[in-house]
C-alpha positions in Angstrom: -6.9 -40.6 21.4 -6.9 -38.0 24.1 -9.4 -34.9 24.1 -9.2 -32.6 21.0 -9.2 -29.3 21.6 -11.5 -26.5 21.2 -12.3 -22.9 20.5 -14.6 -20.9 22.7 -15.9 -17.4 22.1 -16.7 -15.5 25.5 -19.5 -14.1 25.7 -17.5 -10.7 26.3 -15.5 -11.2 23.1 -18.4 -11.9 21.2 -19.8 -8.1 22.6 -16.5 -6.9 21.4 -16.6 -8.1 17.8 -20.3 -7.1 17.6 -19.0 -3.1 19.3 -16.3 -3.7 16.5 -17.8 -4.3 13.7 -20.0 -1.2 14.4 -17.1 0.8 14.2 -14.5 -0.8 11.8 -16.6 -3.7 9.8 -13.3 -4.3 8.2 -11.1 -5.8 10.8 -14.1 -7.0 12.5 -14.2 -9.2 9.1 -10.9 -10.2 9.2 -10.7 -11.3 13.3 -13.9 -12.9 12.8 -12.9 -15.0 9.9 -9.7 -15.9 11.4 -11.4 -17.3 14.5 -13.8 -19.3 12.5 -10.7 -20.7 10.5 -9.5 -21.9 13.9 -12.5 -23.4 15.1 -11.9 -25.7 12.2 -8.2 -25.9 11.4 -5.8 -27.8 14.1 -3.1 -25.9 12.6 -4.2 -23.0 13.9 -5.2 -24.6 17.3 -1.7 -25.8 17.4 0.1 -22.7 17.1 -1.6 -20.9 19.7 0.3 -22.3 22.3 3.8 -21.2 20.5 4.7 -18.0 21.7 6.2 -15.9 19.0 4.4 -18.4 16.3 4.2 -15.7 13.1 6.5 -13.1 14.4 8.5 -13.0 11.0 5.3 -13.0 9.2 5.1 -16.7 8.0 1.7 -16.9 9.0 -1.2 -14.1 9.2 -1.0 -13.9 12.4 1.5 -13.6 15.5 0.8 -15.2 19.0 2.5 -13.9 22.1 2.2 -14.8 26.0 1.0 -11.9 27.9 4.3 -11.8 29.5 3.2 -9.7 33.0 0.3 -12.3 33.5 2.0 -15.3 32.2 4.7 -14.9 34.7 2.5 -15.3 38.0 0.3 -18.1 36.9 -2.1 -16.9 33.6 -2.0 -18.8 31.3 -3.2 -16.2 28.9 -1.8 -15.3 25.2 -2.3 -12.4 22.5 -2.8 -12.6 18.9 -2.5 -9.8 16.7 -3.5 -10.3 13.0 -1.1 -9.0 10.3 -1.6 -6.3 7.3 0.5 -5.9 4.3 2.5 -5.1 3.7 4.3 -4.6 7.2 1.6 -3.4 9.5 -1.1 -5.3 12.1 -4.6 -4.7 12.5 -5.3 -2.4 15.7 -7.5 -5.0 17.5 -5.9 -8.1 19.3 -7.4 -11.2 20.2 -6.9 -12.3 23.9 -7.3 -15.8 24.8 -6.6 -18.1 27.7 -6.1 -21.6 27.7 -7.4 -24.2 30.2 -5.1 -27.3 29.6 -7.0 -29.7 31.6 -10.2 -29.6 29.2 -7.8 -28.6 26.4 -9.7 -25.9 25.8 -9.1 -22.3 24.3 -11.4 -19.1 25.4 -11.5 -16.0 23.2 -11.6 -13.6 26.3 -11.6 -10.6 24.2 -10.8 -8.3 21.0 -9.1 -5.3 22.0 -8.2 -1.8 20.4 -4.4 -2.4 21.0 -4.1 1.3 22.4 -5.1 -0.2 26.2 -1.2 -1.0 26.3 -1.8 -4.2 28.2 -1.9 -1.9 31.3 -2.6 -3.8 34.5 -5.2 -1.4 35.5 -6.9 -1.2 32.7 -10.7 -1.7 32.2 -10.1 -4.3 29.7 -7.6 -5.9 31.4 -9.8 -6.3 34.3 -12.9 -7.7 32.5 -10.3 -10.1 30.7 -8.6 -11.4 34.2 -12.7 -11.4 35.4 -13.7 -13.3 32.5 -10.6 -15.8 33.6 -11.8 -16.3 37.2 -15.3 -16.8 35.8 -14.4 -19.3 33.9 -12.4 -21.6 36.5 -9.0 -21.6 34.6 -7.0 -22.2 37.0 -3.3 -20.4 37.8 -0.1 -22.4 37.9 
């Protein structure tokens, strides 16, 4: 049996969801409660590696590859959460993926309205965050 894998909070994430639940207790509730679901459910775990895993609503969530990262070496992923009846929460949950250790990080939970912009402050603490970490680029 090989290493299982695991769910990690950043500390960075864990200041987001504190900033969000300030402002919007709400979602806060609803991203924090999914990520302690996945801390505990390998179903979960499993899908966050399958890009577009959700998109027709057949789970409560959708996962995603952060296409302009993933394509020169990031191995970093989105998640947004979904809201009946057709609409998603405004917060995503970005995570990277080390697949040596088999491990996941929760980099951050994001207001959606950064746009993924490359020069973007979150997207700067996120690729930081990455570095930090020792993921390494493929």
């Amino acid at each position: 049996m090989g290493i299982v894998p695991t769910l990690t909070i950043h500390p960075d994430a864990v200041r987001d969801l504190k900033l969000l639940m300030a402002s919007d207790r709400s979602a806060a509730g609803k991203v924090a409660a999914l990520l302690q679901q996945a801390k505990h459910d390998p179903k979960i775990i499993d899908s966050l590696l399958d890009h577009d895993f959700g998109a027709d609503h057949s789970a409560i969530y959708h996962v995603s590859k952060w296409y302009e990262f993933w394509n020169v070496g990031f191995n970093i992923w989105r998640l947004k959460i979904w809201t009946e009846p057709k609409g998603s929460l405004r917060y995503r949950i970005v995570y990277a993926y080390a697949p040596k250790s088999r491990q996941y990080y929760v980099l951050a939970v994001v207001n959606r309205d950064f746009e993924y912009k490359k020069d973007h402050e979150a997207t700067i603490r996120i690729l930081k965050a990455y570095r930090d970490l020792g993921i390494t680029t493929y």
